[in-house]
N, C-alpha and C positions, 0 to 999 in steps of 0.2 A: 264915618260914612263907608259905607260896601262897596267894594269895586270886581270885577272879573276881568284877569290878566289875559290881553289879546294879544299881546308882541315884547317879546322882549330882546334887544337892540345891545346888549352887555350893560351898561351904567341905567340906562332909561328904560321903564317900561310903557308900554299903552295899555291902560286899564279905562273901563267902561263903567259907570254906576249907575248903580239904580234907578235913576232917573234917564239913563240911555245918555249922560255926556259920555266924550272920552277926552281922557286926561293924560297928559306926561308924568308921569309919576316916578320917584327914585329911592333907592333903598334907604332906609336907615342903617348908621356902621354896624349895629350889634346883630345883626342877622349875617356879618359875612364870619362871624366866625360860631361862639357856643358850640363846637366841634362837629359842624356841617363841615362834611367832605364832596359833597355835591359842586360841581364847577358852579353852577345857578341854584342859588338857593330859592329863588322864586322862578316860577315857570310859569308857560300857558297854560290856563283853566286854572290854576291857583285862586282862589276866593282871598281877596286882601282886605285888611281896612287901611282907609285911605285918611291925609289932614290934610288941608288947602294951604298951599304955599303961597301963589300968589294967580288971586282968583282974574286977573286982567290975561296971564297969559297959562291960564289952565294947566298948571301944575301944581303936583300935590305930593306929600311925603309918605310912603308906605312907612304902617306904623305896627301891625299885626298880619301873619299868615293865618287863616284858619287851617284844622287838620283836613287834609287830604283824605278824600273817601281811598282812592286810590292812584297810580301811576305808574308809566314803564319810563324804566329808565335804563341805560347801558354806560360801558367802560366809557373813560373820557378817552378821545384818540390820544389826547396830548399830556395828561396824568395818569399813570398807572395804575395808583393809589384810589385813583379821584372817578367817580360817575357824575353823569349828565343824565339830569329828568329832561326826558323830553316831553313831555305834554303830560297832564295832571288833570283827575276830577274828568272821566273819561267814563260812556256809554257803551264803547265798542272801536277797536282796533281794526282800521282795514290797511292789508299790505299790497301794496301793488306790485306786481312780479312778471318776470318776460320767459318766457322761454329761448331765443337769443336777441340778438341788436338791445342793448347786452341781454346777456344768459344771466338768473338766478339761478344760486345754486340752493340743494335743498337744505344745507348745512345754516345758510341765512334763513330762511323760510323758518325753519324748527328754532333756532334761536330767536326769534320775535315772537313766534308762537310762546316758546317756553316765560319771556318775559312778558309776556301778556297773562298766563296761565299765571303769574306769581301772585298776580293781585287780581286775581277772577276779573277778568276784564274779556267778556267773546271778542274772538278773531274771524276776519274775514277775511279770503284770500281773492284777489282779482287778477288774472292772467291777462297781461294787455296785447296787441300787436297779432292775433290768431291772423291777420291776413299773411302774415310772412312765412308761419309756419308748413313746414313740408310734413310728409311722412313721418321721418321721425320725431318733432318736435310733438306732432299730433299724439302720435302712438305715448307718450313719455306724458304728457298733459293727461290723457285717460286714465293712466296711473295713475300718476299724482294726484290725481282729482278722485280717484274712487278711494285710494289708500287715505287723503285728511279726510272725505265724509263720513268715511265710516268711522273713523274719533270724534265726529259733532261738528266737522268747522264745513262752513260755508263757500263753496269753490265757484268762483265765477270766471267765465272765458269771454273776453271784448274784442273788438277792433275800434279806437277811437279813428283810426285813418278812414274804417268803412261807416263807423258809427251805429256799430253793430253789437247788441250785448249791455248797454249802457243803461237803458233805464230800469232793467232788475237791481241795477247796483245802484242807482240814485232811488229807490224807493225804500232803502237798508237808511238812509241817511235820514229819512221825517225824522223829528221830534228827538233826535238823538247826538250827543257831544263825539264827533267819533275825528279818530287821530286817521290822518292819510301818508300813510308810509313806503319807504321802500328805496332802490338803488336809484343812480340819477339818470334820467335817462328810458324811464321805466314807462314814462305817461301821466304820470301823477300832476302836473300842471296845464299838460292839454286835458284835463276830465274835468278838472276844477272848473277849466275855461270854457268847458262845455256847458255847465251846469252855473254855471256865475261867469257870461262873458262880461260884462260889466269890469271886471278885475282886471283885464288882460295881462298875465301874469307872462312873465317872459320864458318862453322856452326854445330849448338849441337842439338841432341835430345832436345824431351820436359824433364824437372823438373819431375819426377815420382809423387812427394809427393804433388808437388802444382798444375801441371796439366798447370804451367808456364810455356811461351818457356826461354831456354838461355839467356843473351843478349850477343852478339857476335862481335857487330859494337859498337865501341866507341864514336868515331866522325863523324861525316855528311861528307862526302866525294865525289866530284864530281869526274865524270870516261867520258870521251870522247870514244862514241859508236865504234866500227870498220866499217872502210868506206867498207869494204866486204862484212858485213852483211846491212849496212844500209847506202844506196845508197846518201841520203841528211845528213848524220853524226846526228851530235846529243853528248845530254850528261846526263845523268841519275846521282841523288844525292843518296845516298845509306847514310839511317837514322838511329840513334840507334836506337832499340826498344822503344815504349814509352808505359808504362802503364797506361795516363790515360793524358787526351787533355783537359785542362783548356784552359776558352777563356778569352780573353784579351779585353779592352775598348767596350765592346759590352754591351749597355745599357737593360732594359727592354722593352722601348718602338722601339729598332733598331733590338732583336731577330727576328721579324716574317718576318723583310725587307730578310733575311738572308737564308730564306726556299721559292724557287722558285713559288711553287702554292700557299703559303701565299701573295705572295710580288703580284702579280697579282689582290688582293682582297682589297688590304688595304684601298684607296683612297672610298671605297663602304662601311667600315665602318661608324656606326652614328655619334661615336667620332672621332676627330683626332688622341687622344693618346690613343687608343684602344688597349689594351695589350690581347683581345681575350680570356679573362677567364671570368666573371661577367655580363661585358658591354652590354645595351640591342644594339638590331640594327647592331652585330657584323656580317661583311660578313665569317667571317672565321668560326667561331660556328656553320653559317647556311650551311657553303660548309662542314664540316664534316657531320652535321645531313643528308644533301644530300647526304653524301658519292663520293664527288668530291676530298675532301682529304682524306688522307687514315685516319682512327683513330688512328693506331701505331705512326703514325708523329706527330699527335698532343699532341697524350700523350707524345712522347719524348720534343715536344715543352713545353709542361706546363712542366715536370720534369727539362728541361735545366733552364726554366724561374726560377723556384726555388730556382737556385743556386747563383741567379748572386746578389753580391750584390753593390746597388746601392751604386758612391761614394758623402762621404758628406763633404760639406762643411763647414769649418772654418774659 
């Protein structure tokens, strides 16, 4: 029997079937190893097949993953070695982002992008909180918002406090599997709550002392949209906060594939493994000094490049 993974709790998952039950379901042992390095080897939007364990109290044993059309995933905070899928089988990536109470920085922004870009999944970027912003926050939002449109991605500015800005971004959500991400603290469970109060999902002021939001959501949880509001359904994953998006098998020489008006250039560089910092002949060095890329992207590209290190062999 088919099921669709809506929450997963670490031992227990909540899976939905075909016929609209939902079930307790839990792994079988041979999925935690076959050299899976993933903390979760089953995630939300994961397509299972499910057996009845015992049909009085609605549990059932996962028995089969299907293959994943796609998924992002990042570093485990707490394994090195080891990444965490966060949501799987995904329409579209939306990030929710502040300008302050807290600040995003764009170095996050370009790293959820870049893992979204891994497995062609569109991003969408949501700016929340515009009542707070002053002068400069504004001035700095223009940028950033004309610097991603002109690479493809979608920029949107809110106020859930004034309830302003909101229903362009809930009309992105009909008929589509889309992950809702970003810092804690950011609004991402006051929107949810705005568009599914029915959930009342818990959320907290900012951190006074650290200028940190909450974290509020525990587990990655998928919600099926209300067919009242949205005509084609749909279903939104609601994310823990995350503080900070390590990227996963993403080489030195595969960064620039990963930044749209980079990946556009590459084949024009003199080298083939043209990593765009040194290299004479580099197309990408000479579309910043053109000012064709923005220079914010590039510096956030040389800073991501910095980090990654390469793996070696034994």
């Amino acid at each position: 029997m088919q099921a669709l993974i809506y929450k997963s709790t670490g031992n227990w998952y909540v899976a939905k079937t075909n016929d609209g039950d939902f079930l307790r379901a839990r792994i079988k042992g041979k999925f935690k190893i076959d050299g899976i390095t993933s903390t979760n080897p089953i995630a939300v939007g994961d397509i299972v097949e499910v057996e009845m364990e015992n049909e009085l109290e609605q549990t059932a044993m996962i028995v089969e993953i299907y293959e994943r059309r796609n998924y992002i995933n990042r570093k485990s905070p707490h394994q090195k070695y080891h990444h965490h899928i966060v949501a799987a089988n995904l329409d579209q990536s939306m990030l929710f982002a502040t300008m302050k109470e807290p600040r995003t920085s764009q170095g996050f922004i370009d790293r959820f992008l870049i893992a979204s870009e891994a497995y062609h999944i569109p991003s969408v970027i949501v700016f929340n909180k515009s009542d707070v912003y002053r002068k400069k926050e504004m001035d700095l939002f223009q940028e950033w918002k004309a610097m991603y449109e002109a690479v493809g991605y979608k920029v949107f500015l809110i106020s859930m406090e004034k309830k302003e800005g909101i229903e362009e971004v809930k009309e992105l959500l009909n008929g589509k599997i889309s992950l809702i991400s970003g810092h804690s603290g950011v609004g991402k469970s006051t929107f949810i709550n705005a568009i599914m109060p029915e959930l009342e999902l818990r959320t907290e002021e900012i951190s006074g002392w650290s200028g940190k939001g909450m974290h509020t959501t525990t587990f990655a949880e998928m919600y099926d949209l209300p067919s009242d509001c949205f005509t084609d359904g749909g279903k939104i994953i609601d994310t823990p906060g995350v503080k900070e998006f390590g990227l996963v098998d993403i080489s030195k020489q595969e960064l620039s594939h990963y930044f749209p008006e980079m990946r556009v250039l590459i084949n024009d560089c003199q080298f083939n493994n043209c990593i765009h910092l040194e290299e004479p002949g580099c197309a990408v060095k000479n579309a910043v000094a053109n000012e064709q890329i923005h220079p914010l992207r590039y510096i956030s590209y040389c800073g991501i490049l910095a980090t990654i290190e390469e793996k070696k062999n034994y």
